[in-house]
ROKE-497175 format. One record per residue (C-alpha): residue in one letter; x, y, z. Coordinates in steps of 0.05 Angstrom, whole numbers, plus 5000, padded with zeros to 4 digits. Example, Ala and Ser with C-alpha at 12.3 -4.5 7.8 and 13.67 -1.06 7.14 Angstrom:
A524649105156;S527349795143;
This chain:
X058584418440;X055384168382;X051484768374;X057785198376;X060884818324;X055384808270;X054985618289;X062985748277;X062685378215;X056585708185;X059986428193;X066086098159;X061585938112;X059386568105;X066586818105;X068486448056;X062786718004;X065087358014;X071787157999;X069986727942;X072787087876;X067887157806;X069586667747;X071086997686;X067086827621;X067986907555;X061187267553;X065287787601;X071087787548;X067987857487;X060988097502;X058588447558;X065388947570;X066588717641;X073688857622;X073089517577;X078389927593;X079190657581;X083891017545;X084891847512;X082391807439;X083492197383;X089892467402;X092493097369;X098893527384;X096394237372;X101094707337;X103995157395;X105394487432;X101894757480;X095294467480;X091993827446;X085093567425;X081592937436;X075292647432;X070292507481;X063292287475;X062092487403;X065793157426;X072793417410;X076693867465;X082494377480;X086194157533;X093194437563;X099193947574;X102094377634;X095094537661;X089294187679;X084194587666;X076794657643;X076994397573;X074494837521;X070294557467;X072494577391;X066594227367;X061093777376;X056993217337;X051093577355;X053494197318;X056293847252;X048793897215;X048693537140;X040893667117;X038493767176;X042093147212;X047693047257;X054292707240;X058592227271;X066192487284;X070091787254;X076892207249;X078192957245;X085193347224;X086994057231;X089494607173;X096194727190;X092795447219;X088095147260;X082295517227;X079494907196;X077894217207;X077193627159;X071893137191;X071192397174;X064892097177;X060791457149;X067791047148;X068490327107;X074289967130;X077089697056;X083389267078;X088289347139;X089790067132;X085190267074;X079090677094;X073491077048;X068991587078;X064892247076;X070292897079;X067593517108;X070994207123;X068994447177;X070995307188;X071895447258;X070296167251;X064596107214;X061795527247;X060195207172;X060394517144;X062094337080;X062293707036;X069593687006;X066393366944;X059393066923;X058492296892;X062691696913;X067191726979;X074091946986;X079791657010;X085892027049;X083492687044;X088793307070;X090393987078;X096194337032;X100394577079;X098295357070;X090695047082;X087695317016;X086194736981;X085093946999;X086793316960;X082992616956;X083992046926;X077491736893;X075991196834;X084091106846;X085191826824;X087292406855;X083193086864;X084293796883;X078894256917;X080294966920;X076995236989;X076695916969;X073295896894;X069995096908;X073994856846;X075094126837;X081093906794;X082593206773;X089592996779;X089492396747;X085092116691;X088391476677;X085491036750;X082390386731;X080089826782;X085089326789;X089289626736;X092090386744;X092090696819;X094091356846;X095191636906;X092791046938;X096490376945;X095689686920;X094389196978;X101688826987;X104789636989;X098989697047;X099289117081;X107288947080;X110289667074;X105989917132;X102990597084;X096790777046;X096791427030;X101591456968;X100092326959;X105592866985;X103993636984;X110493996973;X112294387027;X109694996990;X103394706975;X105394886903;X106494046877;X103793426893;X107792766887;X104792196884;X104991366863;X102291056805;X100990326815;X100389976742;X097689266769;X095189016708;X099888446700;X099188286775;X095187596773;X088587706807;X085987286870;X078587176888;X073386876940;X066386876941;X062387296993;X056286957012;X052087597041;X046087187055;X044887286975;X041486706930;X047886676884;X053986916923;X057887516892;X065487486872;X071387956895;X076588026862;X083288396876;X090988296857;X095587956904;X101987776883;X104787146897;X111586956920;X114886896859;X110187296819;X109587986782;X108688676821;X105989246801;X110989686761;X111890376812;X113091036786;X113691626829;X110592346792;X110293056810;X103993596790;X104994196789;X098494516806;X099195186775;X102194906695;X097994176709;X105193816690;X106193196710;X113093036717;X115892256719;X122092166774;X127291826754;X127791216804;X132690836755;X131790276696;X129789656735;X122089576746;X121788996790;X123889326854;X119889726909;X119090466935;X117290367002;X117491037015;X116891736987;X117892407037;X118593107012;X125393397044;X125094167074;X127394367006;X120294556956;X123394226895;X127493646928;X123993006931;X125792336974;X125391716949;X126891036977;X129390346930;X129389776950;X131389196898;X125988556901;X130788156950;X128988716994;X137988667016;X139089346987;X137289966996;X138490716963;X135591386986;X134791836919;X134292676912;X130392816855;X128993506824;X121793476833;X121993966764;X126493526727;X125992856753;X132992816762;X135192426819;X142892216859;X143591706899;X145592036970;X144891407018;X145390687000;X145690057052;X145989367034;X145688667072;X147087887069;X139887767091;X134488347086;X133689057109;X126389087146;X122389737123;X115889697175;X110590087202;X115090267270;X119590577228;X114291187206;X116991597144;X124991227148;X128191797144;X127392437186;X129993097155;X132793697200;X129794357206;X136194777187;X136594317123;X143194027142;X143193337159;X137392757157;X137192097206;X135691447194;X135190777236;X139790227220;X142689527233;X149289627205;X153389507289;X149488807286;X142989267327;X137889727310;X140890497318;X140491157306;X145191477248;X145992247226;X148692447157;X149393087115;X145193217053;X150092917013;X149492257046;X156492337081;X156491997166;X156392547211;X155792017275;X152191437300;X147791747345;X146591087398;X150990497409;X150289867452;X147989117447;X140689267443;X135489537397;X133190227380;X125090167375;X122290727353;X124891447341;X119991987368;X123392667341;X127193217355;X126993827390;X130394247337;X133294817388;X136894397437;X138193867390;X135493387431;X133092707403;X127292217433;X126091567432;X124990887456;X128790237467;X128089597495;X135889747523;X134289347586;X131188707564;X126888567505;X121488487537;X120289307564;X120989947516;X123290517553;X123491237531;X129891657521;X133792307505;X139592397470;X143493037441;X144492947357;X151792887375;X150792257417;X152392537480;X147992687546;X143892017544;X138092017596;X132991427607;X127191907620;X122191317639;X122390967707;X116690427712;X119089817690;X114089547637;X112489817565;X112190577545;X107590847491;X109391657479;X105692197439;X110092827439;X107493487430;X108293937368;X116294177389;X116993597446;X116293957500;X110893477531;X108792787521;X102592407532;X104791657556;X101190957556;X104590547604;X102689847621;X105889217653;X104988487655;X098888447703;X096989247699;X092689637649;X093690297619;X096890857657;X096491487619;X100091987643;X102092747617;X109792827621;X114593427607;X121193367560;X124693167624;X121092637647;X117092977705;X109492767702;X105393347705;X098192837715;X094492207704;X089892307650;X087391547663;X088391087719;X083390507693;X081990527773;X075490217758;X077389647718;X083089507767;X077389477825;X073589017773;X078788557762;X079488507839;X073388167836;X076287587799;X079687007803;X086987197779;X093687017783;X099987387771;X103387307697;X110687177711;X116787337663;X123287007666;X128686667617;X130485937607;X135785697571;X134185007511;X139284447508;X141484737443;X143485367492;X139085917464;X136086297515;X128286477507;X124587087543;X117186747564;X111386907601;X106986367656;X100986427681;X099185887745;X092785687767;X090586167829;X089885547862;X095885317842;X098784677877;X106284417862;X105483847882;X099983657833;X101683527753;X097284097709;X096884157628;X100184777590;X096785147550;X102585517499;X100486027462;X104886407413;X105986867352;X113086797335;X113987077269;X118987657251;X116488297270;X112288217330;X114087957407;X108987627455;X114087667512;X112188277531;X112388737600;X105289067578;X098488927590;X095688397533;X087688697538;X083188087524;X087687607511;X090487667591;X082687527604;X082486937562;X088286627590;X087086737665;X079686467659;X083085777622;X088185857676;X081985897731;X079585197694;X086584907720;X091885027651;X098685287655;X098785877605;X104885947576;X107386417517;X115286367485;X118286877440;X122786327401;X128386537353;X127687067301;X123187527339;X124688237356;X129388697400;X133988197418;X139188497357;X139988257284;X143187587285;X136887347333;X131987637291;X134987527217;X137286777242;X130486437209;X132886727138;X130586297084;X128385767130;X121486117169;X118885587208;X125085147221;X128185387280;X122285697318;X117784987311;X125584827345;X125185217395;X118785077409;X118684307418;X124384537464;X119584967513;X115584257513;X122883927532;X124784497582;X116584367614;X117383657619;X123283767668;X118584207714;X115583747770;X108884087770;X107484007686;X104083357661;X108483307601;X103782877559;X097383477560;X102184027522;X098084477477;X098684977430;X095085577399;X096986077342;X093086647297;X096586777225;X103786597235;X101786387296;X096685867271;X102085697219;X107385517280;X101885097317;X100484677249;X107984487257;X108184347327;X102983877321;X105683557260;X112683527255;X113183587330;X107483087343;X110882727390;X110483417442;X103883617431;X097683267445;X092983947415;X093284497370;X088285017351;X090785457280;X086886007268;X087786227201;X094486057185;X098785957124;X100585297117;X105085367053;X109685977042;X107985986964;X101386146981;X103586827018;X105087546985;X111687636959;X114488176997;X113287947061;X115387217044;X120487446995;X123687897050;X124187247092;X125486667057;X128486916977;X124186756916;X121186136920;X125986046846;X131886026888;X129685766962;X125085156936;X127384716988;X126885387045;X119485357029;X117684607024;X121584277081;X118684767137;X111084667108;X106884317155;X101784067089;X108983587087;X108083297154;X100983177161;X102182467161;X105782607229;X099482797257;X097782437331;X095082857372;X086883397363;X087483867308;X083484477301;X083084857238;X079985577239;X079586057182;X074586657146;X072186507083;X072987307067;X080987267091;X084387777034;X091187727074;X092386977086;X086886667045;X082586097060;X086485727005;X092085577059;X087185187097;X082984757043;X091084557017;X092684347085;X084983927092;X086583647018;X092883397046;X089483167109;X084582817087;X089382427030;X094082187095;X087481907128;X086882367192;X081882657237;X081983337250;X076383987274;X075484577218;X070885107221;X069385637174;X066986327190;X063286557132;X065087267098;X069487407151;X077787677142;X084287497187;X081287957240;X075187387240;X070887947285;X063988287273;X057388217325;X058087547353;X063387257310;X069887347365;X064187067426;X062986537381;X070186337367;X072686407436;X067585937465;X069285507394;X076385447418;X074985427495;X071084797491;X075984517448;X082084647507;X077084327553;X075283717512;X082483557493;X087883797535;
């Protein structure tokens, strides 16, 4: 009997091995790509809308959307020969024939958007490469739109080369570091208005407009990069200030064939913004967008792209702000048949679609209802059909829709709950999706118009089989209403093990600033690792989209005006309220985490809300709103002039003395968007109320704080940190 007993429970022994699930580790995060998943790259609508290219180990390929078929091969690494040598394929771009190809190659990331690199035309008949122009690299480099000649911005000037006759022109003469720019932006245009290319080919190929940034009185910031050098070296850029001088905008048009330059007239103020600047389908008619520096009104300008001349066709104004951002593409789409343009709007109280004539006259509000347009995909110009998505269902999804120009014959054309991603083909006959849910990866899939998949492109079957072999647990969305009566969306993760009887810490982790949602039906890549492995170790993971985040309509979103920081550190110590009610949450072991806005929010929760947190981590995060570019904070919260109060009262540098619970600070030396200055301010004030906190500095590295071994490094920095104090 004995013997039978010690036998049965070694094969449950056994059994149980073979059951037992793999711990993640960061190492599997952040360094060995246990998790890597796959996706289609390079994505390029091909002009018949027929076919598109991607890229595919160091190759780009044909492929059908209706078909799948052998891929046919456009052209290779292996066949793109400088000297004798191969070249990478960073990004490529087609002539509007197809017969060439620009090729980027030896890419340096300058800011967020900002790249330089090596141009190369590549002719597809003749199987030749060649350099677009010798010396420095070039920035933004296209095709005119008849694909004779290609512009490039370099030593902030524009240039011309001629194809045929090998011609370079210069543009510009007058670009000066930190000083004049053109064609390019300066870095609050790139970073808050979403755009870096500031060049336009006229339709006709016949004019170029184009920005002129004079930044001279904009006052410069700096920071030492350390480089492993004996005597570190200084950079030194212009960022503007809230409160402080811009650079003074003017929009020009060239006219290649006289070399006129032409100044449009965008009005007498100079202390306003152009967010953005679109040719229309008319050659000489050029649009403009104004904006005054409150960023509450708006005007879309025609100007005679010969005279300058310009009307006002469209203006829109607000009691808050009107948010120009990188969803919202070019702002304004114009029609094919030169009748009508359409713009996205907040005028019904949510984001919609709107279609007026060309002289700025309503012809109809395209979509109506209590929730938010997100994106607007196109048109298909014959059946006047338009796409887009919409998180019409909750704000936590984005689904995909049609709808005629007239606002009639509305069809959801998505069906899996969770968040939709399209690509539409060159006419919209086809679209590639990315769909993803809480607790799946990427689904790519090749749709027609109607919504009928035609095939998976990617499953990620493999990493699904991987993550099998884990110890997860199932992310879990829901709504919960604070005393004050505002309902939140949020996300949970449980331990896999989880045991309700038994009291467990929460890890809450958050971005909350305008602009972006965390509450999100999609797949969160790394981050979902992260936070099932500290779930695994026995935290609650927990994530709340507090007030003034998006798709929930404009009086959620615009309700932090003035006051950032006020009402979401609110809502917040109210998640901690609404957790201490749950039976299963040990109330007193209530953390918090943020990046950027993020690590700004955590600095408050552990300050002014000391008495709900016991640990924060604040990875580079602004800790005092005048520290912060204007037009983002200006957008938000006024010039500091007129909001003095909005700006101090919400700073967590003023509640430091508040300060109870394990305090980590986090920030790159190198950060050109919220700059370590934020951080030694809020350890000055620190240290002067006499507490104890963590910091630690990542040399010469920006707000993305990556690079070889830098995010292993910081993951396993803030990991043992949970551990040892939550």
């Amino acid at each position: 009997m004995k013997r039978l007993f010690i036998i049965g429970f070694s094969i449950l022994s056994v059994l149980n091995l073979i059951a037992q699930k793999k711990s993640i580790t960061v190492e599997d995060i952040w360094k060995t790509g246990t998790f890597r998943t796959n996706g289609v790259y390079g994505l390029v609508s091909m002009k018949d809308g027929i076919h598109y290219s991607a890229m595919d180990d160091g190759k780009i390929l044909q492929y059908e959307y209706a078909k799948n078929s052998v891929p046919v091969s456009i052209v290779a690494e292996a066949d793109l020969k400088i000297e004798g040598k191969s070249i990478s394929i960073d990004g490529y771009q087609f002539s509007p024939d197809e017969t060439k190809m620009l090729i980027s190659t030896g890419t340096e990331q300058i800011y967020r958007h900002s790249t330089r690199e090596n141009y190369y035309v590549y002719d597809r008949k003749t199987k030749s490469l060649t350099a677009v122009s010798n010396g420095e690299k070039q920035m933004y480099a296209t095709f005119s739109p008849d694909g004779n000649k290609v512009g490039f911005v370099r030593g902030n000037n524009i240039f011309i080369k001629d194809l045929a006759s090998e011609k370079e022109t210069q543009v510009t003469t007058d670009g000066l570091h930190n000083s004049i720019i053109n064609g390019a932006t300066d870095w609050v245009h790139e970073e808050e208005f979403a755009f870096s290319i500031a060049y336009f080919w006229s339709p006709d190929s016949k004019k170029i407009a184009y920005y002129k940034f004079d930044e001279s009185k904009v006052k410069e910031f700096s920071f030492n990069e350390f480089n492993n050098q004996l005597y570190p070296s200084e950079n030194k850029y212009k960022y503007p200030k809230a409160g402080e001088d811009n650079s003074v905008v003017t929009i020009h048009t060239y006219d290649l064939a006289s070399a006129a330059d032409k100044l449009m007239d965008i009005g007498k103020v100079v202390d306003q913004y152009i967010p953005r600047v679109k040719w229309t389908m008319d050659a000489n008619t050029l649009s403009i967008v104004r904006m005054n520096r409150h960023q509450n009104k708006l005007e879309l300008l025609f100007n005679n792209a010969t005279t300058g001349e310009s009307k006002v066709v469209y203006t829109e104004s607000c009691d808050t702000y009107i948010d120009i951002h990188e969803g919202q593409g070019d702002y304004v789409y114009f029609t094919a048949d030169k009748m009508s343009f359409i713009i996205t709007q907040e005028q019904d109280g949510y984001n919609h679609i709107y279609r007026y004539d060309m002289n700025g006259k309503l012809i109809n509000q395209v979509t109506k209802g209590n929730w938010d347009v997100v994106n607007f995909q196109g048109i298909d110009e014959k059946t006047k059909t338009i796409f887009y998505t919409a998180s019409e269902t909750t704000a936590t999804e984005k689904d995909i829709y049609s709808i005629k120009t007239d606002g009639s014959g509305k069809k959801k054309i998505s069906t899996e709950k969770g968040t939709h991603s399209p690509e539409f083909s060159s006419g919209m006959k086809y679209y590639i999706n990315t769909y993803s849910s809480a607790n799946t990866p990427n689904y790519i899939s090749i749709y027609d118009a109607q919504g009928k998949q035609i095939r998976v492109l990617e499953k990620n079957e493999e990493l699904i089989k991987k993550m099998a072999e884990f110890d997860m647990s199932k992310k879990d969305l829901f709504m919960f209403k604070t005393l004050e009566g505002v309902e939140l969306n949020a996300w949970m993760i449980k331990p896999s093990n989880f045991d309700a009887s038994k009291k467990y810490p929460v890890f809450l982790t958050f971005y909350g600033g305008p602009g972006s949602n965390q509450v999100n039906n999609s797949f969160d890549g790394r981050n979902y690792y992260w936070h099932q492995m500290l779930a695994e170790k026995g935290y609650i993971i927990m994530c709340v989209d507090n007030r003034g985040t998006m798709y929930r309509g404009k009086a959620f979103k615009h309700s932090t005006y003035k006051q950032l920081g006020k009402l979401e550190v609110a809502d917040q110590i109210e998640t901690a309220k609404y957790l201490g009610t749950l039976p299963y949450v040990d109330k007193s072991r209530i953390g918090t985490f943020g990046w950027s806005f993020g690590g700004y929010l955590s600095s408050l929760c552990i300050t002014k809300g000391a008495d709900y947190f016991k640990m924060a981590i604040a990875v580079a995060p602004v800790t005092n709103w005048r520290y912060y570019d204007n037009i983002y904070t200006e957008r938000f919260m006024s010039l500091p002039q007129e909001n003095a109060s909005g700006y101090d009262d919400n700073s967590p540098i003023n509640y430091v003395n508040k300060l109870k619970g394990k305090y980590l600070l986090i920030h790159g030396s190198a950060d050109d968007n919220v700059h370590f200055q934020n951080t030694m301010e809020m350890v000055n004030a620190l240290v002067n109320a006499n507490k104890q906190f963590d910091l630690f500095i990542y040399p010469d590295k920006n707000h993305g704080i990556y690079g070889g071994y830098t995010r292993l490094h910081l993951y396993n920095k803030m990991t043992d940190f949970i551990i040892d104090n939550l």
